[in-house]
Structures are given as C-alpha cells and as structure tokens.
C-alpha positions as a printed NumPy array, in Angstrom:
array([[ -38.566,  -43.014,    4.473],
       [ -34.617,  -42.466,    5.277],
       [ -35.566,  -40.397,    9.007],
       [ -37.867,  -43.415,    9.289],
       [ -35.662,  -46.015,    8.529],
       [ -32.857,  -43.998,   10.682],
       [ -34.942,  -43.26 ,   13.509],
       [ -35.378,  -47.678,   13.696],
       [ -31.744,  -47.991,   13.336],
       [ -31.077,  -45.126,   16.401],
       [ -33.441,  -47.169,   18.478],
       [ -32.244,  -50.776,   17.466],
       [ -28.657,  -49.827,   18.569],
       [ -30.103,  -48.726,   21.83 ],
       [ -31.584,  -51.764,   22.616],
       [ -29.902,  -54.875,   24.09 ],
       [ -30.791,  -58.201,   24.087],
       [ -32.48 ,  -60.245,   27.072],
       [ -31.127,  -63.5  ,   28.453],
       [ -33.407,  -66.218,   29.119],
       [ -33.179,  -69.424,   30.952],
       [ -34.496,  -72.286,   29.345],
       [ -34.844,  -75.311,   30.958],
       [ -35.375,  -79.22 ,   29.565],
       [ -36.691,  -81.607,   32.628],
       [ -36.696,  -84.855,   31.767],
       [ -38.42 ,  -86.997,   33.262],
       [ -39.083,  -90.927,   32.11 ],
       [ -37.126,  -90.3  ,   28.839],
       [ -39.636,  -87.217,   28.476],
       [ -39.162,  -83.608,   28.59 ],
       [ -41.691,  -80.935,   29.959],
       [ -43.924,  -78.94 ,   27.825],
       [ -46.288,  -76.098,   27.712],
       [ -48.394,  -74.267,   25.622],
       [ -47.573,  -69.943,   26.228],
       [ -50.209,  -67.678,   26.443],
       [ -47.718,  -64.752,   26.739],
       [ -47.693,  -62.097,   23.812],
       [ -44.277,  -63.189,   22.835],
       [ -44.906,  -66.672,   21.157],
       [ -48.654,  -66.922,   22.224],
       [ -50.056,  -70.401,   20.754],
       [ -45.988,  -72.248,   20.573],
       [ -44.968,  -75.182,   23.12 ],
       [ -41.638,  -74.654,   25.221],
       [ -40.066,  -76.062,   28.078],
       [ -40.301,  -74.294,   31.74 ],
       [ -38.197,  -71.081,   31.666],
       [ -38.104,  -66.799,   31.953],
       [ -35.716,  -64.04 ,   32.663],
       [ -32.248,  -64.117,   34.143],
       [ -32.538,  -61.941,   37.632],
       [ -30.071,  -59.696,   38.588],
       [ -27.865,  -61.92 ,   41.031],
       [ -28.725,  -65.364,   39.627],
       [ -26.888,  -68.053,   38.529],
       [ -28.405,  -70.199,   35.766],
       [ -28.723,  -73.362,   37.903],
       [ -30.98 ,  -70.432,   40.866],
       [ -32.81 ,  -69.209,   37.71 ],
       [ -33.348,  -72.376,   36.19 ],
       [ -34.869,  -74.535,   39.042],
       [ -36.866,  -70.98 ,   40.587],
       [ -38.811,  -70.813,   37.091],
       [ -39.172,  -74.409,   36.934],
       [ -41.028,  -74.307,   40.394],
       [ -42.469,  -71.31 ,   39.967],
       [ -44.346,  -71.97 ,   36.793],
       [ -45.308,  -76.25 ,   36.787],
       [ -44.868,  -76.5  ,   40.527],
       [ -41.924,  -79.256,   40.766],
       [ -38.153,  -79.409,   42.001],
       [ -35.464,  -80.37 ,   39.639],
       [ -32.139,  -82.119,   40.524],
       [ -28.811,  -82.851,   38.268],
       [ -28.729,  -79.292,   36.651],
       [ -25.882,  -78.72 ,   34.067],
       [ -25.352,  -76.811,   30.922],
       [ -26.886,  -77.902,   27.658],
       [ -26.567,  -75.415,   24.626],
       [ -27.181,  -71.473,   24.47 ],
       [ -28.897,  -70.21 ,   21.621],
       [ -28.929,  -66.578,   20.219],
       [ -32.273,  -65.852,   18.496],
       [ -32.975,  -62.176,   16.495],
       [ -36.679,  -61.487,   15.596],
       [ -36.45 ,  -57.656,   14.371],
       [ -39.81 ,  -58.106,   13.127],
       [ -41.048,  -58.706,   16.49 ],
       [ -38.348,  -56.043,   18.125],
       [ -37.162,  -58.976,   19.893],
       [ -33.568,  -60.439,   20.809],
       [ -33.219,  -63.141,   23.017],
       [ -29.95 ,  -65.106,   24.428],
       [ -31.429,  -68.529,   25.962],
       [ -29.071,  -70.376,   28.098],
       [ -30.333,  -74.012,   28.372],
       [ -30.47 ,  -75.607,   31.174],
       [ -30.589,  -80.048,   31.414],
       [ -32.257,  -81.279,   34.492],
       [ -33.891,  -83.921,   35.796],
       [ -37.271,  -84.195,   37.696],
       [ -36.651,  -84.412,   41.099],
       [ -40.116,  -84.797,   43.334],
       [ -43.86 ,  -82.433,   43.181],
       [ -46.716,  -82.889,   40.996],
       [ -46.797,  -81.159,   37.819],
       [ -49.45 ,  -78.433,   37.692],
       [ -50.194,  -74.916,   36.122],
       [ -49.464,  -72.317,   38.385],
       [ -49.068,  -69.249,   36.12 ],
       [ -52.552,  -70.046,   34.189],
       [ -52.238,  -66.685,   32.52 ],
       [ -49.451,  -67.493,   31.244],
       [ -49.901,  -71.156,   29.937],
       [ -52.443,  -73.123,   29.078],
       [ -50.68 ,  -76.277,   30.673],
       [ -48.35 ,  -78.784,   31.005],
       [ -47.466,  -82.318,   29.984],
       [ -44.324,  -84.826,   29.313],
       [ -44.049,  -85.799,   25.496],
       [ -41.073,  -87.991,   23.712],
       [ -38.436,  -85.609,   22.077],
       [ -39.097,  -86.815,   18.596],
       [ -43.138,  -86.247,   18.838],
       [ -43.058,  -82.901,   20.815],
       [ -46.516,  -80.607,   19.858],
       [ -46.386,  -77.953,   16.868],
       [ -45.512,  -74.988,   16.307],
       [ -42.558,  -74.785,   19.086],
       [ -41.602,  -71.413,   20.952],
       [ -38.462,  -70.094,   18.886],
       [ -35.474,  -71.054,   20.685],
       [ -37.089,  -74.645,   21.784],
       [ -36.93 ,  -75.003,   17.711],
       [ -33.99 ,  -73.186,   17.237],
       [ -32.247,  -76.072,   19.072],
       [ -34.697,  -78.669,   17.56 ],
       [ -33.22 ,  -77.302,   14.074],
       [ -29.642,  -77.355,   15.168],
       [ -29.824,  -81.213,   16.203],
       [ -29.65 ,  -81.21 ,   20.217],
       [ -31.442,  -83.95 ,   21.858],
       [ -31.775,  -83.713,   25.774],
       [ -31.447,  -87.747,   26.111],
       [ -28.096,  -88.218,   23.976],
       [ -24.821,  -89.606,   25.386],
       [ -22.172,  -87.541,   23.332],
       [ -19.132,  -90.509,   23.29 ],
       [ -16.805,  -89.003,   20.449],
       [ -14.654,  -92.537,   20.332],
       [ -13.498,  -95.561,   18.25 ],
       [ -15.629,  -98.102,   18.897],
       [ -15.626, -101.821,   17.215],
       [ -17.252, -102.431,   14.05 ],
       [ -20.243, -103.964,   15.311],
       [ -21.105, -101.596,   18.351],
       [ -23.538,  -99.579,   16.671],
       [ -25.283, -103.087,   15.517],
       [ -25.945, -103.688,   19.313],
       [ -26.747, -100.437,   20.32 ],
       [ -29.268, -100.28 ,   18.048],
       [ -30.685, -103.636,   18.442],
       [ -31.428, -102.699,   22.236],
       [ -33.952, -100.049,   21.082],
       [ -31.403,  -96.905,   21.061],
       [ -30.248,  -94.559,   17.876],
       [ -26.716,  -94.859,   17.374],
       [ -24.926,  -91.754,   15.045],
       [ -22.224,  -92.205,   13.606],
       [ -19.448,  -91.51 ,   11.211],
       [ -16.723,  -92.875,    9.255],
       [ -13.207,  -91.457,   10.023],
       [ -10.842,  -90.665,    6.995],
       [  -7.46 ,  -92.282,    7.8  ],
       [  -5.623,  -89.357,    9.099],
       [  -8.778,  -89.311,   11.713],
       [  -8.669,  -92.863,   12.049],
       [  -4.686,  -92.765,   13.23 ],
       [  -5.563,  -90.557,   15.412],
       [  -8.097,  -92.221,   17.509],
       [  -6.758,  -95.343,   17.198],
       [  -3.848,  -93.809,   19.266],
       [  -6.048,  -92.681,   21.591],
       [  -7.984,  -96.044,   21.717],
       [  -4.717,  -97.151,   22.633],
       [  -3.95 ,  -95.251,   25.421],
       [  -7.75 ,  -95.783,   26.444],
       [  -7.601,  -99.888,   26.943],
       [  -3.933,  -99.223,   28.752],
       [  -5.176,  -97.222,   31.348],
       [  -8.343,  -99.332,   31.311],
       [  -6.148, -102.562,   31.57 ],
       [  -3.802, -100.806,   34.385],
       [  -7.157,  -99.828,   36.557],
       [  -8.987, -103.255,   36.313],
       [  -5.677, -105.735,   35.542],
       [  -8.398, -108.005,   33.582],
       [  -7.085, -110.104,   30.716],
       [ -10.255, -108.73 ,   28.395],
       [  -8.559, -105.631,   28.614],
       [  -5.382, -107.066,   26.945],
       [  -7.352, -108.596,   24.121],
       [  -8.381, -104.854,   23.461],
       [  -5.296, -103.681,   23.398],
       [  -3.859, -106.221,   20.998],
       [  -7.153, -105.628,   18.784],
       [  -6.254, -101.807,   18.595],
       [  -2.399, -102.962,   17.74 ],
       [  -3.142, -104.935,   15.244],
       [  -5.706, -102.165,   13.348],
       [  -2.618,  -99.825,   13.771],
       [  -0.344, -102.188,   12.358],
       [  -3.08 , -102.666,    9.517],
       [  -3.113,  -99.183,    8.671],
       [   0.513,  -99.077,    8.07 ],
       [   0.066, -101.856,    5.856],
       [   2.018, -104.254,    7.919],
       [   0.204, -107.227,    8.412],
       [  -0.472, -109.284,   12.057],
       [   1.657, -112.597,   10.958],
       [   4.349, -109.75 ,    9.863],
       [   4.417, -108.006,   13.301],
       [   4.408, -111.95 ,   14.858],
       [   7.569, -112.538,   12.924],
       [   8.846, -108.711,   14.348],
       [   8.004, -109.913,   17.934],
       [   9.758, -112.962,   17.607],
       [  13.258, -111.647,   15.905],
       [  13.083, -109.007,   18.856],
       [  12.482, -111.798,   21.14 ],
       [  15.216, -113.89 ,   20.325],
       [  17.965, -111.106,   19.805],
       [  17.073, -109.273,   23.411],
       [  14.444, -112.031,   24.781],
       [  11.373, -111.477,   26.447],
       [  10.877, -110.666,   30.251],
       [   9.676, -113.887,   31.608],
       [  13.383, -113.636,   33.99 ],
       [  11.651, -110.554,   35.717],
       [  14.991, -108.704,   35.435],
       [  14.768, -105.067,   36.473],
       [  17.566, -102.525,   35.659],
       [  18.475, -100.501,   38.431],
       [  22.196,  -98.842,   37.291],
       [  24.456,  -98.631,   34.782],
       [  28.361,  -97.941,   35.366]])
C-alpha cells in the first residue's frame, strides 16, 4: 500500500495542470449552452470552450473555440473570472480562464456532434442540470455574466427603482467607518460630475452628500447654515468675483 500510494504521489507531482478557455456568449440576456459528450464531464452542460494553444491569447482561443464548436462569431471579449478546479479522483486539474462575450452574427449549430449533443440559449438563473465543473464552480462562487458591478453610494431609494424596473439589485449596508469613506468619494464623484456637465442637479447632489457628511459628524444642516452664514459675514461670500492674483 505505501509503494502504491508513493508511486501516485511520484506521478501526481509530475503532472501539471491544463488551462482551459471558457467562454459565456450572451446573447438576448442568455448565455450559450451545451450538453458534452466528451469523457471528461460526459452528460454536464457548459458554455463553448477547450484548450489554450501554444501561441494564443485568450480573446484568439476564446472566439476560435466558440466558432469552431456552435458555428458563430463573438464580439466585446473581456475577462470574466478564472477558476482553478482539482479532481484527483478523475486525475484531472484544470485552470479555466473565462472569457465574457457577446454574440456577434452566424447561426448557432453543432459542429463537433461527437463532442456535444447540442446547443441552446437559457436564462442564467434556469441553466440545465448537472453543469460541467468549472461552469458550477463559478455558479457556486456567485458570478453572473449579466451583472453591472457599481461598488458606490447610492441614495436610499435607488435599489427601490432598480428593482421595480424588473432588475435584482445587491446590496449592503456600510458600517460608518465605510460609510465616511464613500461618502468622500461620493463627494468628489458629483464635483467632477458637476464640473463636466455645469448642471444645477449636480449641485443639489453635492449639497445632499454635504449634508449626510455633516450628519455623520453629528452636526446638524440648520447648524452648518448658521456656520455658512458667520463665515459669510466675517470674510463674505464671492458674489464681487474678486480673484487674488499677489500678495506683497
């Protein structure tokens, strides 16, 4: 039992792993499916996809297997995840770089039949069972090929809206050193926003942001008024337009 279990550790360190290219089309708000015949994960559903050739970038390797194996072109290719998936029951080990794209023109057909049973577009959330490992690998970790990552402050009732146009909005609540923080940056957000479009709704933003900063410090907005107006009257305002070119 020990040469045997030695002789499998000898040959695992000699292996490496593969890298595959996997690649989500979407297409409608649908992504690409097919059912493998191929020994490795005969039966699952997965998106279009193979080996990384020698020479390839991801984007070459993406949109060759994409044609290759359902027959269409692909357009807007970028990055999506990369997932790292061990099955040393199976003596496999594959790294799958993920690859988002949209459809771009052809007619979706099967052109590796001995290799897949065939295609079809399904919604994310109601994709076929069981799914190819990696596809649920990033099913499990909480990707989705259709969201908009925003990582911002947004007012309170955003998420109300969002959702009552037919979309999921996630969310979270910051704790207050998190809160400070992006309030800041809100700040700077609606200045730069108000500086590139000069719109007056810009400034209401920008006052709304104030005043939650303000808040936070526990002074309130008729407090900061009363601020603004003792600051006002000791230095005035700059309705006089004066600019300060020197001092001597």
């Amino acid at each position: 039992m020990i040469e045997n279990s030695q002789e499998q550790d000898n040959h695992l360190t000699k292996q490496r792993p593969k890298v595959g290219i996997g690649v989500l089309v979407v297409k409608d708000g649908k992504v690409l499916l097919g059912k493998r015949k191929a020994l490795n994960g005969a039966g699952t559903w997965s998106p279009p996809g193979g080996h990384l050739e020698f020479g390839e970038s991801w984007e070459m390797c993406a949109a060759r297997e994409t044609l290759e194996e359902a027959g269409i072109s692909i357009k807007n290719l970028k990055f999506f995840t990369s997932t790292n998936d061990i099955r040393l029951d199976k003596g496999t080990h594959y790294t799958t770089i993920w690859i988002l794209a949209e459809y771009a023109a052809g007619e979706v057909c099967n052109r590796e039949p001995e290799k897949c049973e065939g295609w079809d577009w399904f919604v994310w959330e109601q994709m076929p069972r069981p799914l190819f490992q990696p596809t649920e690998t990033i099913v499990r970790q909480g990707y989705h090929p259709l969201s908009v990552c925003h990582d911002k402050l947004v007012r309170d009732k955003l998420p109300e809206i969002i959702e009552s146009h037919g979309d999921v909005a996630i969310t979270h609540v910051a704790d207050t050193g998190e809160y400070r923080d992006r309030l800041r940056a809100k700040l700077i957000e609606e200045v730069r926003e108000y500086i590139e479009s000069g719109e007056t709704e810009e400034l209401a933003d920008i006052i709304e942001v104030i005043h939650s900063l303000t808040a936070l410090d526990g002074t309130h907005r008729e407090q900061l008024q009363l601020i603004q107006t003792k600051k006002h009257d000791e230095r005035g305002g700059f309705e006089k337009r004066i600019v300060l070119d020197q001092t001597r």
